[in-house]
C-alpha positions as CSV (number, residue, x, y, z in Angstrom):
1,X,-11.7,8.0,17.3
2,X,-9.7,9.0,14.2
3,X,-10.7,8.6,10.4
4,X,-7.7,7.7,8.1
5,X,-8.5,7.8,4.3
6,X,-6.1,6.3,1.7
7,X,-7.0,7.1,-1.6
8,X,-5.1,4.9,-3.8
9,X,-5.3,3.7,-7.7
10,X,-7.4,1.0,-7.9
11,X,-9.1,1.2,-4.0
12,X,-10.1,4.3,-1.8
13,X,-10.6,3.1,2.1
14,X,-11.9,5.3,5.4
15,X,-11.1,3.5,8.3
16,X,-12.1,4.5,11.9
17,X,-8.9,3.8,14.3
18,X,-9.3,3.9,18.0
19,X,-6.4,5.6,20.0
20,X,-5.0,2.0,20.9
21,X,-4.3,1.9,16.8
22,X,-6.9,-0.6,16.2
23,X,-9.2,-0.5,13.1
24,X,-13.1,-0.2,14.4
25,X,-14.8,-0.5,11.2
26,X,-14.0,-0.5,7.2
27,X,-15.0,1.0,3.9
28,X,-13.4,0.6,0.7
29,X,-14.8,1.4,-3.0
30,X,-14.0,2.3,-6.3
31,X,-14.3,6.1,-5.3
32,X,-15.0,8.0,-1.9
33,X,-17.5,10.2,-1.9
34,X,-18.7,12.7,0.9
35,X,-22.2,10.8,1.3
36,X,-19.9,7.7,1.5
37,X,-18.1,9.2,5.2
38,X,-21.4,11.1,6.2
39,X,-22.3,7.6,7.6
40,X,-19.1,7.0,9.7
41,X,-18.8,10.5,10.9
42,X,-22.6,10.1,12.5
43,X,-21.7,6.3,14.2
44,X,-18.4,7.9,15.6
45,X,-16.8,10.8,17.6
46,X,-13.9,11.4,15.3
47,X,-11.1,13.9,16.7
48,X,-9.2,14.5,13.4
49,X,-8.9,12.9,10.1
50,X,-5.5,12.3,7.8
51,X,-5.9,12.2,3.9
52,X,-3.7,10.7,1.6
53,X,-4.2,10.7,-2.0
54,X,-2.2,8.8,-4.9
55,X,-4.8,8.2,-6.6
56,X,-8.1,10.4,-8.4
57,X,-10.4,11.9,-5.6
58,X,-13.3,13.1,-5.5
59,X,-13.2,16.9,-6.4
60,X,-15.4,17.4,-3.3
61,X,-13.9,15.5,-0.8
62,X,-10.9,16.8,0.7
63,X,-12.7,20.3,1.0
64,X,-15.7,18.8,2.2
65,X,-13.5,16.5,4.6
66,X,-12.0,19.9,6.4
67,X,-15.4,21.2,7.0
68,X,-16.4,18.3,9.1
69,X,-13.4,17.6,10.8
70,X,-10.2,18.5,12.0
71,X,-8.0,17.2,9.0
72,X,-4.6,16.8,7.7
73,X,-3.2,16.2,4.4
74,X,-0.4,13.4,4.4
75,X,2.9,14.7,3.3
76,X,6.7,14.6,3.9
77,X,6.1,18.4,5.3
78,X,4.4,16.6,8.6
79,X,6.4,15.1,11.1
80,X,7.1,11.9,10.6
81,X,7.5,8.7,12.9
82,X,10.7,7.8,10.7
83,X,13.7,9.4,8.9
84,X,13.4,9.9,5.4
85,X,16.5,8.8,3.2
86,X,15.1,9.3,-0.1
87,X,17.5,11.5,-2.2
88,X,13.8,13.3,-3.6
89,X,11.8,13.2,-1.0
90,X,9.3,15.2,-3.1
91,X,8.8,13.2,-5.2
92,X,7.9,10.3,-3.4
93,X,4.5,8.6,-3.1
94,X,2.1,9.6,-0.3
95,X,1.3,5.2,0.2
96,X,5.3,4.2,0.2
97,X,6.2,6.4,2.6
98,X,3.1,6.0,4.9
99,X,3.6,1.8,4.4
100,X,7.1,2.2,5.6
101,X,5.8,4.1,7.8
102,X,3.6,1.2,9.3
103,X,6.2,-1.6,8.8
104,X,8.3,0.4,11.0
105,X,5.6,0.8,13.8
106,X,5.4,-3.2,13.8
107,X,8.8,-3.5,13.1
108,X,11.3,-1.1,14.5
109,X,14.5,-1.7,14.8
110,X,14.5,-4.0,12.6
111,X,15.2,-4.2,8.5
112,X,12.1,-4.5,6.3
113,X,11.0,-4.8,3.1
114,X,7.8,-3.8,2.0
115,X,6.4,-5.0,-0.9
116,X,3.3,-3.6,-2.0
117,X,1.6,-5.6,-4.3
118,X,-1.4,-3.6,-6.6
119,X,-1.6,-1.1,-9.6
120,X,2.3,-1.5,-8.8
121,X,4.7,-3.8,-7.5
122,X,6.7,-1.6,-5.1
123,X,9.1,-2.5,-2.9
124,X,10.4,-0.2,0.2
125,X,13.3,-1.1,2.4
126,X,13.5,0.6,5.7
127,X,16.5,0.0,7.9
128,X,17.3,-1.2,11.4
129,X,18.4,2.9,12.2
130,X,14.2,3.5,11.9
131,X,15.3,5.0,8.5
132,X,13.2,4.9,5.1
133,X,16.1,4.2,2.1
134,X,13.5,3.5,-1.3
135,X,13.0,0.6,-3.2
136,X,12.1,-0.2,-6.6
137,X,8.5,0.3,-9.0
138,X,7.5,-1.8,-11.6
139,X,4.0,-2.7,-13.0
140,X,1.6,-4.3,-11.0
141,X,0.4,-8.2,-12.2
142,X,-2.9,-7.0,-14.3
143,X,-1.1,-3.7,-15.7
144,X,1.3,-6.7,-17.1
145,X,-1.5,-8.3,-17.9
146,X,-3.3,-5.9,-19.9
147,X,0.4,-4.3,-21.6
148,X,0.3,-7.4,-24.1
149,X,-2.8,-7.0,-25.8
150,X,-2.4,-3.3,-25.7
151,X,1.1,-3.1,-27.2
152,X,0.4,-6.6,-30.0
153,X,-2.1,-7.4,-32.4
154,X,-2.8,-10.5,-31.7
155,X,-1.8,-11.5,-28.1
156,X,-5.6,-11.7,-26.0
157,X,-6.2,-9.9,-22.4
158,X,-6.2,-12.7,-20.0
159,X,-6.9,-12.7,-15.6
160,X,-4.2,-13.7,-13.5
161,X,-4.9,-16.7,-11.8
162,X,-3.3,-18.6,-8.9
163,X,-2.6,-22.0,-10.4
164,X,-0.4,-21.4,-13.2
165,X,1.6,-23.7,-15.4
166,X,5.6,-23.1,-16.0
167,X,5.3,-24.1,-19.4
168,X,2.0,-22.7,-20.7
169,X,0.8,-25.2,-24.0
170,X,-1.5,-22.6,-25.0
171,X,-1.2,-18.7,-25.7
172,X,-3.1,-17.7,-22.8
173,X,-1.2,-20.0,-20.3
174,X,2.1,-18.8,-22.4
175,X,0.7,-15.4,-21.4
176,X,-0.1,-16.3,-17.1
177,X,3.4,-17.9,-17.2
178,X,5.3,-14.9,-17.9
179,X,3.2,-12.3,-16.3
180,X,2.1,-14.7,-13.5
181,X,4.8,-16.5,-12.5
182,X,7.8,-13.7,-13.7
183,X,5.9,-11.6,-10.9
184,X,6.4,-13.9,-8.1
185,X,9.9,-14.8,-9.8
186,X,11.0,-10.9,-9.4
187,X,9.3,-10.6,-5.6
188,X,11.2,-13.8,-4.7
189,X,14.7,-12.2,-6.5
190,X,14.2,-8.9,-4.7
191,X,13.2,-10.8,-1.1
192,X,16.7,-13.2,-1.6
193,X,19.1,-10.1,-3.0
194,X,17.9,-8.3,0.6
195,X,18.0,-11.7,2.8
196,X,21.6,-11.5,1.4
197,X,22.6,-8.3,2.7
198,X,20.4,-8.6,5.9
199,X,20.0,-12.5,7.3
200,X,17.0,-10.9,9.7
201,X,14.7,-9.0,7.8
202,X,11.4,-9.0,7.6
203,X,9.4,-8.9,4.7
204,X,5.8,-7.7,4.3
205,X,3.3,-7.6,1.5
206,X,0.6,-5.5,1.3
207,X,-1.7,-4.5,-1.3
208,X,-4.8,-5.7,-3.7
209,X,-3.2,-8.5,-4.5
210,X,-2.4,-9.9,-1.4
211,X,-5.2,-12.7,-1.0
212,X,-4.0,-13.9,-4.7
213,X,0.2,-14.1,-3.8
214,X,-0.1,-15.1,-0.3
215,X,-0.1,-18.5,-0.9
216,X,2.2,-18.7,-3.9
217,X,5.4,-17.0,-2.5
218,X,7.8,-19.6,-1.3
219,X,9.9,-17.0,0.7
220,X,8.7,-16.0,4.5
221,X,6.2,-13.1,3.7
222,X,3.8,-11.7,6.0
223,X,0.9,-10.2,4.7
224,X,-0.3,-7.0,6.0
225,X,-3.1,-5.7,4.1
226,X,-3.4,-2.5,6.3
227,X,0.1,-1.5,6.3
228,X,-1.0,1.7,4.9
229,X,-3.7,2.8,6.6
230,X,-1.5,2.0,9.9
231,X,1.1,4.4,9.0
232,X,-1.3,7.1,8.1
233,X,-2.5,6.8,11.9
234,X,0.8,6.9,12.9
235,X,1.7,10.2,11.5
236,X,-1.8,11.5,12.7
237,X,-1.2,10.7,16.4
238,X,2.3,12.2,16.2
239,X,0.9,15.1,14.6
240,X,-2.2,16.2,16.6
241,X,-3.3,16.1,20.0
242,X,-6.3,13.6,21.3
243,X,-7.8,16.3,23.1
244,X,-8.5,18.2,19.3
């Protein structure tokens, strides 16, 4: 078994993989804790263990982490299952490059699009050459959300919600049309700008806010909520041996 830990802005997940790349068994919280992977340490034999981290970790964890188990630290310094065309690789996110990563595994040969949907809306295009290009960032739906009251006097925080009006007749529908629907408007523009260039790509979204968009995007988008945590595995498998 291998443990895979994605420490991200909003969500931190351990997930136990088996060597066929299948997840065994799931935990996600607000933030992981050593007493929170004692458990799945004790229910499984895990070889080795990947770490990535965009996010605030515990201060604990990573050194506790390496004292339990063989362990890695997710980087562009490992070797990776794809070729990296980013002009600064170094400055890159630890999540885009390990979702592009997992697209890829699903997908290779083939363009893709990520879209990651959560703190951020990130997109990542990785080519039919197995080769990661970049994207774009922008804020996520509840960053948008919570910019307006934050930056105005007046204007009240409100919750994205699914079924939302074009034409709000109140302020706080005025508000979940432009945040709301001007997020799905600018994932639909970037999905048709790269259908454009390339007729067969694929287009994946992943992210916190994949059970809210899933069924409001009118362009063909799988969701992968795992993407991540896939191409974290990836990159662990390539990078040690089973027998670890």
């Amino acid at each position: 078994m291998f443990l895979v830990i994605d420490i991200g802005n909003t969500r931190q997940k351990a997930a136990i993989f088996n060597k066929q790349g299948e997840i065994v068994e799931l935990y996600q919280c607000r933030q992981l804790s050593p007493e929170d992977l004692q458990p799945l340490l004790a229910r499984y034999e895990v070889k080795a263990a990947i770490l990535s981290s965009v996010g605030n970790a515990h201060p604990q964890l990573s050194e506790w982490l390496t004292g339990q188990v063989h362990t890695l630290t997710f980087s562009t310094h490992l070797r990776l299952p794809l070729t990296i065309g980013y002009r600064t690789p170094e400055t890159l996110g630890t999540d885009r490059i390990a979702a592009a990563i997992g697209a890829n595994a699903l997908y290779a040969n083939t363009p893709v699009l990520v879209i990651q949907a959560g703190t951020c809306l990130v997109t990542d295009f990785i080519s039919r050459d197995n080769e990661y290009l970049g994207g774009s960032i922008s804020p996520g739906l509840r960053m948008r959300c919570a910019a307006l009251p934050h930056f105005t006097a007046r204007l009240p925080m409100v919750e994205p919600v699914q079924l939302t009006p074009i034409t709000g007749q109140t302020t706080e529908e005025s508000i979940l049309s432009g945040t709301v629907n001007g997020f799905l408007f600018e994932i639909e523009g970037f999905v048709r700008q790269y259908q454009t260039r390339y007729p067969d790509l694929i287009t994946l979204l992943t992210g916190g806010d994949v059970p809210m968009l899933s069924g409001m995007i009118k362009n063909r988008i799988f969701a992968a909520p795992n993407l991540v945590l896939l191409g974290l595995f990836k990159t662990l498998i390539l990078n040690v041996s089973e027998t670890q």
